[in-house]
N, C-alpha and C positions, 0 to 999 in steps of 0.2 A: 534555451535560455529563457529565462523570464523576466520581463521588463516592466515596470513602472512605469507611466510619465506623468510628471505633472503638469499638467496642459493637452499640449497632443492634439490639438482639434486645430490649430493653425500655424501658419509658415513654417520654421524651424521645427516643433514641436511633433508637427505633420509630418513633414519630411522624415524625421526621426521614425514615427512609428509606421511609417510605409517602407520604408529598407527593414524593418525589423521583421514586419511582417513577411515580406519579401525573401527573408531570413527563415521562414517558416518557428523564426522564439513566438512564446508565447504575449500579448504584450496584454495592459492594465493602463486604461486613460482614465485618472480621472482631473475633472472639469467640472464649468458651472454649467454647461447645457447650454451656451449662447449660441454653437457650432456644430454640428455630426462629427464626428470622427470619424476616420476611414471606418468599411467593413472587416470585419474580423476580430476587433476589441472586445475585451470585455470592458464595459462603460462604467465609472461609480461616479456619482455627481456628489459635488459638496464645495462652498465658497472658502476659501482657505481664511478668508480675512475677517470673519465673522466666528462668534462661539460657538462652537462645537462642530466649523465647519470641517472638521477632517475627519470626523466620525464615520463616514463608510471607508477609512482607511484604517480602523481598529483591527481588522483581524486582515493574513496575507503575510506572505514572504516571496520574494523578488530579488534574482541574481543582484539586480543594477535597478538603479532609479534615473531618472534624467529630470531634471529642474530646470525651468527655461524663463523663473519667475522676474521684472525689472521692477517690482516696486520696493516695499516697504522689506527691509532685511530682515525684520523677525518673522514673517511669514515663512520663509527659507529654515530659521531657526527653530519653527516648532515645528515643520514636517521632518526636517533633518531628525529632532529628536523624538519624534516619534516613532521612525523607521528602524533608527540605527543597530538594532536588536534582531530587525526581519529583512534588513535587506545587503547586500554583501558590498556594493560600492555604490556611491552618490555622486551623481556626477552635475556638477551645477553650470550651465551655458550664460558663461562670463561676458566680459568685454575689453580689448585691449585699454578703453575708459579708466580702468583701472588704474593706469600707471598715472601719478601726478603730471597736472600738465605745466610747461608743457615738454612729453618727451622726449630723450633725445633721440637721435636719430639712428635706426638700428638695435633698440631699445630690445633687449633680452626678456625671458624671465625672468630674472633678477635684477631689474632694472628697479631702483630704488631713487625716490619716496615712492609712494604708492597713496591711492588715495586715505584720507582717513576718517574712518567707519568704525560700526558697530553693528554686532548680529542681532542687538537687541533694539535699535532704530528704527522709528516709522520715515515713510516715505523721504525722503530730502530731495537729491538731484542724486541723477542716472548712474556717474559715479560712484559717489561715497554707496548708492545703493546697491547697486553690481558687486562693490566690493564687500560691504557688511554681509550677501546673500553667498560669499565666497568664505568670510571668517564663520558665520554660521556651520557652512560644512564639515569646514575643517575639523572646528568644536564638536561636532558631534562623530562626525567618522574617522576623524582622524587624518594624517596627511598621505598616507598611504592609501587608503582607501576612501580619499575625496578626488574628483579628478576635476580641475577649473580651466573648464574651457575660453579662454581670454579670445573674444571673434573679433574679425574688423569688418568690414563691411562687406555685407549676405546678401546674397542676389540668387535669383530662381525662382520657378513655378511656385502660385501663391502666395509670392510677398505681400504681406498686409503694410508696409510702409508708402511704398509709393514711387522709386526712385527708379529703375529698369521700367516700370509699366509708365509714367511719365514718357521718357523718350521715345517707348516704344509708339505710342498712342500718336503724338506729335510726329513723330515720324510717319504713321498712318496719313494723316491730316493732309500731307503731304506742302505743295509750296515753299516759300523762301522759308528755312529755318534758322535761327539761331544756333551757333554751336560755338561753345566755350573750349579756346584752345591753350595751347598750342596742340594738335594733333596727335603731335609723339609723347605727349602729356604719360607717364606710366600711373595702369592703375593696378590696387592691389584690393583684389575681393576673395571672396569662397564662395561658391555653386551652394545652394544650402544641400544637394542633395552629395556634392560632397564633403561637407559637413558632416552631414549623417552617416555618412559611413566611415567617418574616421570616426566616428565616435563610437561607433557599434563595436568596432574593430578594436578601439579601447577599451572597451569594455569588456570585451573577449580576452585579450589578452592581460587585463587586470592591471591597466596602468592606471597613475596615481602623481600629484601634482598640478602645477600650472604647466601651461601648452599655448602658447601665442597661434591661433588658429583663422591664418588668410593665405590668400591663394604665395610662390614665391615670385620674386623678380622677375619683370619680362612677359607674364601672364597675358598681359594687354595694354592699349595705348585708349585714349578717348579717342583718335580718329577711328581704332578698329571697331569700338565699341559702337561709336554713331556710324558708320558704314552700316556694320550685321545691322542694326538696328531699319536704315534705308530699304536694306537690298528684301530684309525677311518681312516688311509690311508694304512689299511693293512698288518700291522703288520712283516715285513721286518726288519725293521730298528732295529740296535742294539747299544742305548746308551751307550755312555762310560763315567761316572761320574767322573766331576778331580774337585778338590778343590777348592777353591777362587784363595790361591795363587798359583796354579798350574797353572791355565787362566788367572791370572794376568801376571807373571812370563813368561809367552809365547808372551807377548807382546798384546791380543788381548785386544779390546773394549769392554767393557759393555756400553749396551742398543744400541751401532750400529752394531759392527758389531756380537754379540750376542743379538738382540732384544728380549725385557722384561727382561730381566738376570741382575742385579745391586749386586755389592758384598754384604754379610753383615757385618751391622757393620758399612756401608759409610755413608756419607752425600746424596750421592744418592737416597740410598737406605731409607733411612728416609722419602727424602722428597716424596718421589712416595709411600711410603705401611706404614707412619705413619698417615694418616692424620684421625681426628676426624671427625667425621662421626653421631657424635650421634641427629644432628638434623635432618638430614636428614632420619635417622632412626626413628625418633618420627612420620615425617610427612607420612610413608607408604613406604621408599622406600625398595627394594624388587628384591635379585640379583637372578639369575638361576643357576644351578651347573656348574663350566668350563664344562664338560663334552659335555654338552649341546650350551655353546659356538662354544667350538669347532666342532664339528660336522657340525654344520648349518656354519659352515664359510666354512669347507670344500668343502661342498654340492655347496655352492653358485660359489668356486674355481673352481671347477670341471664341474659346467656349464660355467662359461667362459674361459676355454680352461685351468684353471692352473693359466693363467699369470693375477695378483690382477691389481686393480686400480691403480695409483701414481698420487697424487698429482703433479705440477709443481713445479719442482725446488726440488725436495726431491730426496736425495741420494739413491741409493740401500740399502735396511740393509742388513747385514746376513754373513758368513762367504763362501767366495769361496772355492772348492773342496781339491782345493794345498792348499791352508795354513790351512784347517781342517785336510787334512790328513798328513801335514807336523807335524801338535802341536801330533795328535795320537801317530804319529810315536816315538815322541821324547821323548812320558812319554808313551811308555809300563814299567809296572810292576813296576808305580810312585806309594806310598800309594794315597790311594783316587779315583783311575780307578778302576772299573768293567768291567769282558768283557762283 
């Protein structure tokens, strides 16, 4: 097989092109040169957002292509049509974002309104962009042969956001920590590296459509999540459990400056660990234990000194030392703390 990608050189993109690899297909990154791409690629650089930046993609033919792009939707729209002649399926890495918010709970494919976008739109917000980068595809390949990968939250070696290497690191640190409960809290993610392979897998198999793509029900709880996290950077660190409204009530964030944590019960929290899942379950998809996550995210930390990836333009996530041990301090002997 022979693949495309555009991007390739980080989190998701990466992922993608090392199980392809791994695959022994042929694969094709191209990128603006900020990153190496794994070994084995053939590299073609060019900045898609600029004039005549997709000019090393004029000549080439490609089973599949993989799009991983979140910005401006016509970016998506002028590779989509430039390919659509040389390359046999497009497959564009969406986001559950898509569905208007706020979802309901258990929210299908076909879960209607949906955001609303255009493939011919510069940048807006993550939504309506996701989804213009989604009607792009279609437009040009068609809905048979556009595949929209709808993700909810990706965790794994490489993340360039912040939110697994966040606890992990703090976890390091080790001492009283902060932990946003309730412990049985269920979360719902996808491994990106299995991700990747349900993608590759759809691509082999020539599927086509939207595909709501996170791990299913049951996968994990945040107490298991903050455990792995203890036990795989050594086991120091001593969780201190406080209740929704206890971390509310302290004035902190969920999902920034507590990354993965969303209260229960919210709108939040619905739209990131309700989503239905069951076709994608039909087609093979296929998550690994957190346990396992974590770990390899670690490993991969800890060869690069600690300090994760960051995307451009992305905040720090996570809570600083003063305002963790300021909330500590303020609920010793709250109901809902553990020491």
């Amino acid at each position: 097989m022979r693949l495309l990608l555009l991007g390739g050189t980080e989190f998701v993109g990466r992922a993608v092109v090392e199980a392809a690899l791994g695959r022994g297909w042929e694969v094709t990154v191209f990128h603006r040169g900020r990153h190496a791409p794994p070994p084995g690629v053939r590299s073609l650089h060019g900045d898609r957002t600029a004039p005549d930046g997709l000019a090393a993609l004029a000549d080439g033919t490609w089973d599949a292509v993989v799009d991983t792009w979140s910005a401006a939707p016509r970016a998506v729209r002028d590779a989509a049509r430039l390919l659509r002649g040389r390359a046999g399926r497009y497959v564009y890495v969406s986001s559950c974002s898509v569905y208007a918010w706020p979802p309901r709970a258990g929210y299908t494919e076909d879960a209607e309104p949906v955001a609303d976008a255009s493939p011919d739109a510069d940048a807006t917000e993550y939504a309506r962009d996701k989804r213009g980068g989604e009607l792009a595809a279609v437009d040009a390949f068609g809905a048979d042969r556009s595949l929209l990968v709808r993700c909810g939250l990706i965790l794994g070696p490489h993340e360039n956001v912040g939110r697994l290497p966040y606890w992990l690191n703090r976890a390091a640190r080790g001492g009283d920590m902060l932990a946003p409960g309730p412990r049985e809290l269920p979360l719902r993610y996808i491994d990106v590296r299995d991700l990747a392979r349900w993608i590759l897998d759809a691509v082999r198999e020539e599927r086509g459509g939207p595909y709501n793509l996170v791990g299913p029900a049951g996968l994990a709880t945040m107490g298991e999540l903050i455990d792995a996290c203890v036990r795989t950077t050594g086991g120091t660190a001593r969780p201190h459990w406080l209740d929704p409204e206890t971390v509310l009530g302290a004035g902190l964030e969920p999902w920034s400056q507590l990354p993965v944590w969303t209260p229960p019960d919210s709108e939040l929290h619905d739209a990131l660990h309700s989503a239905d899942v069951t076709r994608a379950l039909a087609t093979g998809l296929d998550c690994r234990p957190v346990t396992e996550t974590v770990t390899d995210t670690w490993r991969r930390l800890r060869e690069s000194g600690g300090t994760p990836p960051r995307r451009p333009g992305r905040p720090p996530l996570g809570l600083d030392e003063e305002t963790e041990a300021r909330v500590l301090a303020a609920v010793r002997g709250v109901p809902g703390t553990t020491p």
